[in-house]
C-alpha positions, 0 to 999 in steps of 0.5 A: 809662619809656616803650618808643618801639620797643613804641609804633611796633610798636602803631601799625603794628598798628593801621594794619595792622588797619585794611587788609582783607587784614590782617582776613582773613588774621587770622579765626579765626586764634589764635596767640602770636609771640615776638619777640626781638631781638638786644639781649635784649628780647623781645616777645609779640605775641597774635592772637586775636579778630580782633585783635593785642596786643603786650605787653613780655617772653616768652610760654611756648610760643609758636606761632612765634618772630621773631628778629631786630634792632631796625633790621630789625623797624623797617623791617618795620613801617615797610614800608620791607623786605620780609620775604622780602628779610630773610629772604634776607639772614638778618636775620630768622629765623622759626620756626613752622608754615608755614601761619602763615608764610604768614598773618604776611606779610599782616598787616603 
């Protein structure tokens, strides 16, 4: 069975990658991120080596943590939402390090 929401965030990725603010904002730049959404999936995403996987399932401790829906996370990647506005209208929660914070803004 295929996951049609794993495959869009994989293809954002890979647009994102391909912009050179995102390059830089992810040099040397190593952490894991949980996302999980309001349903109970749960997603792990890597960033390491200049690159960003995203695999099914949980990950253990996780540098920073997105909660959130699956709508909202696709507007997020689809660039459709900005993050501060989802974050003011508490559709997506984060926790993690500030200085990460700052960093994931610019990588999608």
């Amino acid at each position: 069975m295929t996951d049609e929401f794993l495959e869009l965030i994989r293809e954002r990725i890979a647009v994102g990658l391909a912009r050179e603010e995102t390059k830089k904002a992810i040099e040397g730049w190593n952490r894991t991120a949980l996302l999980v959404l309001k349903d109970g999936r749960e997603y792990h995403f890597i960033v390491k080596d200049g690159n960003i996987m995203v695999e099914p399932g949980s990950v253990e401790n996780p540098d920073m943590k997105i909660i959130s829906d699956e709508d909202t996370i696709r507007k997020l990647f689809m660039e459709e939402m900005r993050a501060e506005v989802a974050l003011l209208k508490r559709k997506l929660k984060i926790k993690g390090s500030t200085s990460d914070l700052m960093r994931i803004r610019k990588i999608f």
